[in-house]
DOZA-594283 format. One record per residue: residue in three letters; x, y, z of N, C-alpha, C in turn. Coordinates in steps of 0.02 Angstrom, whole numbers, padded with zeros to 5 digits, always signed. Layout:
// residues N
alaXYZXYZXYZ
...
This chain:
// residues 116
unk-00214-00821-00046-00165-00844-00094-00101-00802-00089
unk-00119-00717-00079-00044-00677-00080-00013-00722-00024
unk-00041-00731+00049+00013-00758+00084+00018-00805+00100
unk+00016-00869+00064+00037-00922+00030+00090-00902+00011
unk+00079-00863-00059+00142-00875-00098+00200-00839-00057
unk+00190-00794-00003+00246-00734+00010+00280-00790+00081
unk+00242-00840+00105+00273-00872+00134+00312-00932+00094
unk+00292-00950+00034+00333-01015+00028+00414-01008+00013
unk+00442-00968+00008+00408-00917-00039+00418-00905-00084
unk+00381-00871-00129+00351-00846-00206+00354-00760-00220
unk+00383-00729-00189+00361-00666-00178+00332-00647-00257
unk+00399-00650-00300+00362-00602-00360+00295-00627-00382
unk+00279-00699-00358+00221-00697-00406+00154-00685-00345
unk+00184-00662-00277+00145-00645-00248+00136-00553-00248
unk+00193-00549-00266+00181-00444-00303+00121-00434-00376
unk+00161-00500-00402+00125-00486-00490+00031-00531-00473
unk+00014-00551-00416-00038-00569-00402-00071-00491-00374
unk-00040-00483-00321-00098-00418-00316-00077-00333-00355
unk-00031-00340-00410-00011-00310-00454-00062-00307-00512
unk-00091-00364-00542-00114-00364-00577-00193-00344-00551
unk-00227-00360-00500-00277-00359-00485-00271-00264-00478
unk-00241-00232-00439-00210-00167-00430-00239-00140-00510
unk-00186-00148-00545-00179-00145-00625-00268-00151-00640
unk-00299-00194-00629-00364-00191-00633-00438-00149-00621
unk-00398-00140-00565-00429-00086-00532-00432-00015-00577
unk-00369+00001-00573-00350+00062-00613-00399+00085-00672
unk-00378+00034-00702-00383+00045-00780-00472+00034-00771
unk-00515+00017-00735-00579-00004-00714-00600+00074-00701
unk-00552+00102-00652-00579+00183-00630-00567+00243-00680
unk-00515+00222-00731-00476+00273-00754-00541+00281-00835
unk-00543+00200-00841-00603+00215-00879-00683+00249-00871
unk-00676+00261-00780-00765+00263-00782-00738+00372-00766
unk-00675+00367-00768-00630+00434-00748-00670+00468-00671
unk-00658+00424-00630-00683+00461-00581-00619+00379-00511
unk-00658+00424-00440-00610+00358-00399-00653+00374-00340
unk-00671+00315-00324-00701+00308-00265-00643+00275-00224
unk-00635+00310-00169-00594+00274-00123-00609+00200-00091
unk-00660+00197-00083-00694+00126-00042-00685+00078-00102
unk-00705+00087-00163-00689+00039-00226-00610+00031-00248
unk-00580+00039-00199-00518+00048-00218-00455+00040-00184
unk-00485+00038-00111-00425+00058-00054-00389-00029-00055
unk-00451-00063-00065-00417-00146-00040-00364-00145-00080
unk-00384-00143-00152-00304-00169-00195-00263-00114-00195
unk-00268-00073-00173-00230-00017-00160-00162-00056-00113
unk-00210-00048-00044-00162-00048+00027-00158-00132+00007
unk-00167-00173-00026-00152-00247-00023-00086-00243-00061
unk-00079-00210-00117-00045-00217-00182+00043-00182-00123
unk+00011-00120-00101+00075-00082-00063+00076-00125+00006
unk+00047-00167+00036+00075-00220+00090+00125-00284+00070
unk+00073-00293-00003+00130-00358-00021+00212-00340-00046
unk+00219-00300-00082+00268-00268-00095+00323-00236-00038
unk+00287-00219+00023+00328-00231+00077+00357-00293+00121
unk+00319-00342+00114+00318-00388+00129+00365-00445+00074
unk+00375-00422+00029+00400-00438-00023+00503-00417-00022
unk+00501-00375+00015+00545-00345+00037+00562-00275-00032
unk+00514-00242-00067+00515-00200-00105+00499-00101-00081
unk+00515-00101-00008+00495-00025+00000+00522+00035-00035
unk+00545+00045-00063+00540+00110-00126+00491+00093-00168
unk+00456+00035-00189+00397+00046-00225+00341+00039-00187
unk+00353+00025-00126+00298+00051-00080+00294+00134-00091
unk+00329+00175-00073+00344+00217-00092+00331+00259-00146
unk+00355+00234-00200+00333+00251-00263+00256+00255-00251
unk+00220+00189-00241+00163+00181-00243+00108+00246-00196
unk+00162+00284-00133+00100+00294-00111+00110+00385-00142
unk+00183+00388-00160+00179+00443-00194+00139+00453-00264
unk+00135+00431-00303+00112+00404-00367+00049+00398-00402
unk+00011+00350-00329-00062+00311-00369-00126+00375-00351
unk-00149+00369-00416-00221+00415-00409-00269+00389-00368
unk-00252+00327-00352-00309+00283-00324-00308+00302-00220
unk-00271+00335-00220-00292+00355-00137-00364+00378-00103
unk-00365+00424-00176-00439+00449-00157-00423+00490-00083
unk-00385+00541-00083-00348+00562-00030-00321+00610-00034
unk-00313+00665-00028-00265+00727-00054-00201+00704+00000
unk-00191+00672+00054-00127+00663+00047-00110+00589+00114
unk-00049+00558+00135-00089+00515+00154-00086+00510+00229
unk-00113+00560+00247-00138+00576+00320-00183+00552+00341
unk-00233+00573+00290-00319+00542+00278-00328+00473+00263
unk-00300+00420+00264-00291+00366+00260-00239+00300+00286
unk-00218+00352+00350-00167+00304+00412-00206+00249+00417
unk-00273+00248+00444-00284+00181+00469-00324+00146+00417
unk-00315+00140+00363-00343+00084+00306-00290+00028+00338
unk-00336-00025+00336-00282-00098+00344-00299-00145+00298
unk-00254-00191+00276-00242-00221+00235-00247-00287+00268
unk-00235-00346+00232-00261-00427+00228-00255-00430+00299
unk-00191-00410+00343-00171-00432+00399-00169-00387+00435
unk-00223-00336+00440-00238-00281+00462-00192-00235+00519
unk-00139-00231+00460-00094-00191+00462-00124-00121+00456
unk-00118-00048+00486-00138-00003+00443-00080+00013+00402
unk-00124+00074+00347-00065+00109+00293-00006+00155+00339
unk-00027+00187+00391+00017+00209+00391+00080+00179+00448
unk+00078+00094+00464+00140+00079+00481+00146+00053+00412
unk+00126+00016+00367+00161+00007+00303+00220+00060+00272
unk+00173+00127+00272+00237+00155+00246+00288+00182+00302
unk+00265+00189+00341+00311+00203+00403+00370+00150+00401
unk+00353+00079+00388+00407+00025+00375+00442+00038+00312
unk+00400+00065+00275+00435+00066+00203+00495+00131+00211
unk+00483+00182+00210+00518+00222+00255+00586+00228+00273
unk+00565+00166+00311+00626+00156+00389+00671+00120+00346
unk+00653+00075+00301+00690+00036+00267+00730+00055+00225
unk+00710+00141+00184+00728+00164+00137+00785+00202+00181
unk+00776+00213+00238+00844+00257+00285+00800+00322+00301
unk+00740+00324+00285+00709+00397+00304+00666+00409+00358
unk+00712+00383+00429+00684+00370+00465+00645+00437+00509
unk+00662+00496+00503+00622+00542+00505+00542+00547+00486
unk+00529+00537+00432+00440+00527+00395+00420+00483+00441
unk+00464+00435+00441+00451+00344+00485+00415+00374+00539
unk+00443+00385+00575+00441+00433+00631+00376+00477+00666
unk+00386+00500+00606+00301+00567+00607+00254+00519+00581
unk+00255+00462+00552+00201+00409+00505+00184+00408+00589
unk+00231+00335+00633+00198+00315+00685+00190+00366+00735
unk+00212+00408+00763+00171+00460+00800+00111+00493+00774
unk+00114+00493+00715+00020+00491+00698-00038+00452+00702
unk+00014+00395+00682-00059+00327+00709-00061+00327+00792
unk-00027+00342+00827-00028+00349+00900-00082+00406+00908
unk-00088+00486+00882-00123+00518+00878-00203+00513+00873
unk-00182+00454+00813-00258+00451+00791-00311+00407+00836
């Protein structure tokens, strides 16, 4: 359904689709106060793909600075999570990044997934 709507396109209600599910998540972990990464990574890296895709990278951004839900002390440990279109995380933010003008991080993002 997200890319449906991000092609017709629909973006916001394809952000506020895996926004809310995201939002779900959260408030699901925050209540049991603990975070499993595996219970978590899909709407995670889905919620921060659509939003790039959306053309929104500073809240990609925001998002990967931000969410407790990494389950990650930082996001090194989680380059190759991929998302619907098995993208990994770390060209997501590597795009997000590049877009923001910080093409330096960009930079060290994809020479790490090369690494890995």
């Amino acid at each position: 359904l997200t890319n449906l709507l991000l092609e017709i396109p629909r973006k916001k209600e394809a952000v506020d689709l895996t926004r809310r599910v995201y939002d779900q998540v959260l408030a699901s972990d925050q209540s049991k106060r603990w975070y499993s990464f595996s219970s978590t990574s899909d709407a995670l890296v889905s919620y921060a793909s659509t939003l790039l895709r959306a053309g929104q990278a500073a809240e990609v951004i925001r998002l990967l600075n931000d969410s407790p839900l990494w389950g990650a002390g930082d996001l090194g440990k989680v380059l190759t999570v991929r998302d619907y279109e098995q993208a990994p995380v770390g060209f997501i933010a590597a795009s997000a990044f590049h877009q923001q003008g910080q093409n330096d991080t960009a930079l060290r993002l994809v020479l790490s997934l090369i690494h890995i």
